[in-house]
KOLDRENVO-308763 format. One line per 10 residues: their letters; for each residue z, y, x of C-alpha. Coordinates in pm, whole numbers, m for minus. Layout:
BEGIN
a> Z,Y,X  ... $
//
This chain:
BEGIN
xxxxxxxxxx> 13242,12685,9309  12905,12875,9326  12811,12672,9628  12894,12343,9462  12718,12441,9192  12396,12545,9397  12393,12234,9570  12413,12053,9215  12138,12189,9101  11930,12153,9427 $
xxxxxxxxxx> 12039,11746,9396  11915,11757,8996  11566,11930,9114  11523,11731,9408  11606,11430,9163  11334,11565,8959  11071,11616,9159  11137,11251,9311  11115,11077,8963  10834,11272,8851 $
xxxxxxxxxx> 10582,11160,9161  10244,11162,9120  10015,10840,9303  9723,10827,9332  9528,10467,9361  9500,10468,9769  9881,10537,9780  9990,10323,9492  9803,10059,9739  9927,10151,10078 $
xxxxxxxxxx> 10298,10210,9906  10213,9794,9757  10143,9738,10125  10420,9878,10284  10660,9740,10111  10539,9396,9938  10819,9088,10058  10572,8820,10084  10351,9060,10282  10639,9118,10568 $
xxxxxxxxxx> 10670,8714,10589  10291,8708,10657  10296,8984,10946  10623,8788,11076  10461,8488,11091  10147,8666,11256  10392,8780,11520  10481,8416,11542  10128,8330,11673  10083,8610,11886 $
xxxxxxxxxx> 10425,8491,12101  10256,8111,12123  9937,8311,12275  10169,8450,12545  10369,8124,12604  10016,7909,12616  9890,8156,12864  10225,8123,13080  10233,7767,13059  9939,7805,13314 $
xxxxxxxxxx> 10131,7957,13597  10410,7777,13792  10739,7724,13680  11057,7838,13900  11385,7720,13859  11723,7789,14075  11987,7541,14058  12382,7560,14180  12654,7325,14166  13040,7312,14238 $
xxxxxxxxxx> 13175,6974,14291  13556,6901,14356  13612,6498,14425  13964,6362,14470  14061,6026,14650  13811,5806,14871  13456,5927,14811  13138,6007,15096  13121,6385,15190  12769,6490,15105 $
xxxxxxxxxx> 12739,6664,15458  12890,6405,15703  12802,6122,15454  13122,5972,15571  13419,5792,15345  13691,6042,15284  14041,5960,15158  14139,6312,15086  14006,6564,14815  13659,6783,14927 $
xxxxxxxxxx> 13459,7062,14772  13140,7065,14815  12858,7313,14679  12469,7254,14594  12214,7515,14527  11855,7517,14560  11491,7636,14423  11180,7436,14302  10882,7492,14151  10579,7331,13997 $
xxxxxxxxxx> 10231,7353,13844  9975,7137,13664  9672,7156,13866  9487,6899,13618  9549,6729,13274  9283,6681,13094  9176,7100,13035  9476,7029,12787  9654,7373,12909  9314,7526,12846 $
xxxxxxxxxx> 9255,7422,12469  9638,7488,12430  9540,7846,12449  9253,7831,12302  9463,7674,11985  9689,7939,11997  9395,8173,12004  9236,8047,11676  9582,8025,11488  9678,8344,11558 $
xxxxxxxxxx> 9284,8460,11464  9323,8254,11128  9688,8363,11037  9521,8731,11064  9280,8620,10828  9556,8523,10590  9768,8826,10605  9390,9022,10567  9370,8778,10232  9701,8881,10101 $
xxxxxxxxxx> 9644,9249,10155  9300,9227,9932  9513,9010,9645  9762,9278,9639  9499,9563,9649  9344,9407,9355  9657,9347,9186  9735,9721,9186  9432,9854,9108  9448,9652,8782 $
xxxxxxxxxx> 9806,9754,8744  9642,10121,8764  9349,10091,8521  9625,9920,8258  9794,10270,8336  9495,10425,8253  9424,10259,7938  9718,10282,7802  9755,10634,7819  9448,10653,7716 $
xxxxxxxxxx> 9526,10492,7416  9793,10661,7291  9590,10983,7304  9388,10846,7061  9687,10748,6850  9882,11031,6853  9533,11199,6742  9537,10998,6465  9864,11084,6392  9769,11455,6419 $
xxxxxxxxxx> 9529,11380,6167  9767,11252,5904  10019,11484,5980  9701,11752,5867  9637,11545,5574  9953,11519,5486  10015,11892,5447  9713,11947,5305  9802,11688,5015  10159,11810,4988 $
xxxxxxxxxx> 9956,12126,4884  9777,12006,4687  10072,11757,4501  10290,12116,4484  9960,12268,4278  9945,11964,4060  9558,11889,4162  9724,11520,4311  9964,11276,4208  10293,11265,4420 $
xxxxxxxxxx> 10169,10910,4505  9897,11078,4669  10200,11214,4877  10354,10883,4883  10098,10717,5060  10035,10998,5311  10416,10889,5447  10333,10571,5430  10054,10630,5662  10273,10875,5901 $
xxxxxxxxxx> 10524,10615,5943  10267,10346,6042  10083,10595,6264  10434,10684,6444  10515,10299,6516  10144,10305,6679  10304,10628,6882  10591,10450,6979  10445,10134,7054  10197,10253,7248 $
xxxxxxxxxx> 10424,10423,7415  10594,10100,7520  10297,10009,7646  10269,10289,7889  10639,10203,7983  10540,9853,8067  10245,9912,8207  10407,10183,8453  10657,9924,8524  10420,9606,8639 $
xxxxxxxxxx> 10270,9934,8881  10593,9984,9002  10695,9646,9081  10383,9537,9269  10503,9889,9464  10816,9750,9544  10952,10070,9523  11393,10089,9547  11449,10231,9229  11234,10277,8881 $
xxxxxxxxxx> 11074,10600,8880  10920,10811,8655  10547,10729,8823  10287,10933,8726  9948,10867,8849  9685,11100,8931  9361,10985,8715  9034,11017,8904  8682,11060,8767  8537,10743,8701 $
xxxxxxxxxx> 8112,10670,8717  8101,10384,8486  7888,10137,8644  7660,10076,8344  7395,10036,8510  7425,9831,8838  7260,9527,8924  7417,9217,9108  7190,8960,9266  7476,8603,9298 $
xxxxxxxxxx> 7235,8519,9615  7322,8868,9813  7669,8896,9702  7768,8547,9796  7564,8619,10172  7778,8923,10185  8109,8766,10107  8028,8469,10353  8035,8750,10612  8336,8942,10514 $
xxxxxxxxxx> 8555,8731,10287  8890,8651,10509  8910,8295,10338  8601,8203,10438  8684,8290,10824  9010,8128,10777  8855,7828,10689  8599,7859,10996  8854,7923,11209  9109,7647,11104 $
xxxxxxxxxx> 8810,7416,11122  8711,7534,11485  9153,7461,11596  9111,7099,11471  8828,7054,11658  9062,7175,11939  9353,7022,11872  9132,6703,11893  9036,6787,12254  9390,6814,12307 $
xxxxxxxxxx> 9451,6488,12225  9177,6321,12436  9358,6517,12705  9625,6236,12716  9382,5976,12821  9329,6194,13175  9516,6157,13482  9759,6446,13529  9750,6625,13894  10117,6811,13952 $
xxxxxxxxxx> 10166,7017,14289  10580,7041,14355  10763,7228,14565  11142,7356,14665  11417,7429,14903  11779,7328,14917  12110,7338,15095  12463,7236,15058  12793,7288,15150  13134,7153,15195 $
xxxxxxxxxx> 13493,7262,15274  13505,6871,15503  13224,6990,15702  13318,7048,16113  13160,7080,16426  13248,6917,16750  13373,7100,17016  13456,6835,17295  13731,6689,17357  14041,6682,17640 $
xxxxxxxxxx> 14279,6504,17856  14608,6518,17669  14813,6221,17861  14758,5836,18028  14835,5520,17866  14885,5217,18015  14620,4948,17931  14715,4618,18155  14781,4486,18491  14611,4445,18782 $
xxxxxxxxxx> 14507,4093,18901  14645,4047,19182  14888,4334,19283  14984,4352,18915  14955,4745,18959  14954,4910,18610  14608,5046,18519  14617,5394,18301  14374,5535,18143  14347,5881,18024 $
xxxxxxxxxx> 14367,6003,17639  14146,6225,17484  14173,6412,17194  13850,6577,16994  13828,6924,16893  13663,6987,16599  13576,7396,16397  13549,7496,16080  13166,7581,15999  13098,7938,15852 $
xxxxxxxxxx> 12954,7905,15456  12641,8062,15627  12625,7865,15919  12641,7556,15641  12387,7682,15475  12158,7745,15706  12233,7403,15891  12184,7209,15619  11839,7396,15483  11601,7162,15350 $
xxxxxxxxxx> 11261,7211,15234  10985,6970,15037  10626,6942,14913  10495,6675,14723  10163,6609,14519  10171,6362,14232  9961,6211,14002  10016,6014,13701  9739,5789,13490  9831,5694,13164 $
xxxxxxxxxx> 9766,5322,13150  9979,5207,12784  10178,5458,12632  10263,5263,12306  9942,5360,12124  10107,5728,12084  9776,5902,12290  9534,5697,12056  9738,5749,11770  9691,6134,11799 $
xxxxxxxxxx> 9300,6124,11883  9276,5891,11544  9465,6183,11324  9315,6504,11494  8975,6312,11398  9089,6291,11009  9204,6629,11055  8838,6737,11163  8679,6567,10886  8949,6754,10647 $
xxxxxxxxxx> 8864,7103,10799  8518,7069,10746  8607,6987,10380  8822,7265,10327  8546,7470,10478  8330,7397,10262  8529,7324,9983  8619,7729,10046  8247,7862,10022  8208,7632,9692 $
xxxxxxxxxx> 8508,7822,9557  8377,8125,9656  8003,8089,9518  8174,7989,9171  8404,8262,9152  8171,8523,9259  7863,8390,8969  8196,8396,8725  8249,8774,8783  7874,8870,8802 $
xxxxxxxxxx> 7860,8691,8443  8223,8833,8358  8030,9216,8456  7759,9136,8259  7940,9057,7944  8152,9306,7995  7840,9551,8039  7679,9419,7687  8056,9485,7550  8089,9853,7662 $
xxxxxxxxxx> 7734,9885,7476  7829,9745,7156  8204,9930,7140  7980,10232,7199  7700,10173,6911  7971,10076,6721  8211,10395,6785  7913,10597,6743  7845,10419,6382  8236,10484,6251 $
xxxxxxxxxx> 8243,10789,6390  7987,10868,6160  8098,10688,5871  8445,10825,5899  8286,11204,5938  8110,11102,5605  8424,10936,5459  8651,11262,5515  8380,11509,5391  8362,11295,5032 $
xxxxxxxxxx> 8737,11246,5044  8757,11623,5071  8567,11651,4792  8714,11423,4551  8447,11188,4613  8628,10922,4768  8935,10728,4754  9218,10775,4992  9201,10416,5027  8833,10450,5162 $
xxxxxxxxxx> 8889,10742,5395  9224,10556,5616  9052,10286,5598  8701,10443,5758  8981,10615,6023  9146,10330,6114  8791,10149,6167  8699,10419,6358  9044,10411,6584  8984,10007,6672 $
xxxxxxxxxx> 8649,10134,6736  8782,10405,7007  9001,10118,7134  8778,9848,7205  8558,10134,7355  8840,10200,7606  8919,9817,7597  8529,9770,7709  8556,10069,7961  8836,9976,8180 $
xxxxxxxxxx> 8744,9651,8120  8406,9690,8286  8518,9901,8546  8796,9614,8680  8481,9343,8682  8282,9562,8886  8581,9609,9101  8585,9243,9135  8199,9252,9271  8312,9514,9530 $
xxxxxxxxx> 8591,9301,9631  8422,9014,9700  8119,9215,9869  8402,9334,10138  8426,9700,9956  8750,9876,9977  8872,9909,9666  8865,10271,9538  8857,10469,9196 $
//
């Protein structure tokens, strides 16, 4: 019973310490990596391209094939070794090898591989794109952690504060220097300042579990993240012009887009290949066998038969009978005997082929022309998005400024507020309501502050810069 119970208790602690893990940004990333669904699909499909690479490159070298065949025919038929009619059942046995390679068609086995080559380079560039949108995704997931922890500090310190006040007027109710609906509103206050407590609470819940489902992870944990030390970026400058030159360089859509561009222009030299004569070099060896198959020994005198009369004695003439001796070949011997070999060269020049070659050079030229839209299409999108967030920084910049003046302003007033309130000087009415302008003040301030620090994330993300806290 001791054991079980030691081994309880290790399970509940282990438990513990499993639900209670601490993440930091880079692993809640790399953990979102790992294990993301859609993210598996994309490496899946990368593996995809990488097999047409090695089948595009085989495709080059000569084929081999080996062939066999059992044949059992019944009733009149020709043996396939003697090539004689038969009225009795035979078996009979094919096998062989041939080969053959393209020697010419049009460099089409050339830009086959060379379309493998860019697919495989621009699915890489998609599974590189899904790996930044989920990096992003959880880093904002993590700064929403942040903030909302964040913010119920400041709530529950509010909360402190009326739990203060509240004594100190209960004090003061119980000396008869206030009214009891002094006291009265001081609960009133508590019990709105604990449904702040709990709600913000929630919010930490939720927020925690978004973090946890862009994770993936197999059951909901107890995440706790480690919070690092964060330079607010107050006072960095973004140029649209460099940005945009460095995302043109880095941005995996954008090579995606090159590189899709560059296959069409492939796959359209593909299909001029079918207007070229195709060159084939064949080759192969082959023998047969068959259970009808003998050989000849020579033949002997087995008896006379008479075959007329003479002319003018009227003699009988004889003459002798033979009989032919015929052997079983060996399987061996048959194959060997009947070991054939062959060589040929061909070429074929498409002349009509039901407008199908013409057809595809027509539609890999649209696709071209699409390509280059998309292309560019791509570096339009890009431009736009990235003078969005350097205006989206900016505001967000002038934001953080003002939430500061102005948290700096109730602070003050509020300091003020309580110091009068304290002295009789001012209404309870005037001093919660100088607090709770002050604690929408410290909440747009963190508002503005994570806020700021996601848009400049943005900026780094789009100038290729790993995304870090």
């Amino acid at each position: 019973m001791k054991g079980i119970r030691l081994f309880v208790c290790f399970v509940f602690f282990s438990t513990v310490i499993n639900a209670q893990q601490q993440y930091t940004l880079q692993q809640c990333i790399e953990t979102a990596l790992k294990n993301n669904i859609r993210l598996k699909q994309a490496q899946l499909n990368l593996q995809s391209t990488t097999i047409d690479v090695k089948t595009t490159k085989a495709a080059m070298l000569p084929n081999l094939n080996a062939s066999f065949s059992q044949n059992y025919n019944y009733g009149r038929n020709i043996d396939p070794v003697t090539n004689a009619y038969i009225s009795n059942s035979t078996q009979s046995a094919n096998m062989g090898v041939n080969s053959s390679v393209t020697l010419f068609n049009g460099f089409q086995l050339l830009n086959n591989l060379k379309l493998a080559q860019l697919n495989y380079a621009a699915t890489l560039t998609d599974v590189t794109t899904q790996q930044n949108d989920l990096s992003l995704q959880v880093a904002a997931a993590f700064l929403q952690v942040m903030y909302t922890e964040d913010n119920l500090i400041n709530v529950n310190s509010q909360l402190e504060v009326t739990l203060s006040q509240r004594a100190r007027t209960d004090i003061l109710v119980k000396a008869g220097k206030m009214a009891q609906s002094a006291l009265l509103e001081q609960d009133a206050q508590q019990a709105n300042d604990e449904y702040n407590s709990q709600m913000a609470q929630n919010a930490i819940s939720s927020a925690k579990l978004t973090l946890i489902q862009l994770m993936e992870l197999p059951e909901i944990l107890n995440v706790k993240i480690e919070r690092p030390v964060i330079v607010l970026p107050i006072n960095e400058q973004y140029d649209v012009n460099v940005v945009y030159e460095q995302s043109l360089g880095n941005r995996p859509e954008v090579k995606g887009a090159i590189l899709r561009k560059e296959a069409a222009s492939t796959t359209q030299k593909i299909a001029l290949g079918g207007l070229s004569p195709r060159l084939t070099l064949s080759g192969g060896l082959n023998t047969l066998y068959s259970n009808k198959y003998v050989a000849y020994n020579g033949s002997s005198i087995v008896g006379i038969t008479p075959i007329g009369l003479t002319k003018t004695t009227l003699d009988t003439v004889f003459a002798p009978q033979y009989k032919s001796n015929f052997s079983a070949v060996a399987f061996n011997d048959q194959l060997n005997q009947n070991f054939g070999k062959y060589i040929s060269l061909s070429l074929t020049i498409p002349i009509f082929n039901n407008l199908r070659v013409s057809g595809n050079i027509q539609k890999s030229k649209i696709n071209v022309l699409n390509q280059g839209l998309n292309l560019t299409q791509t570096k339009n999108s890009l431009l736009k998005n990235i003078q969005q967030a350097i205006a989206d920084v900016e505001a967000a910049k002038a934001k953080y400024t003002s939430a500061l003046k102005n948290l700096t302003a109730q602070s003050a007033f509020y300091l003020n507020t309580e110091l009068r309130y304290a002295q009789g000087a001012s209404s309870y009415l005037d001093f919660i309501t100088a607090r709770n302008n002050k604690a929408r003040a410290e909440i747009n301030l963190q508002q503005a502050k994570y806020d700021l620090i996601l848009k400049s994330k943005i900026i780094d993300f789009y100038r290729g810069i790993s995304i870090t806290l």
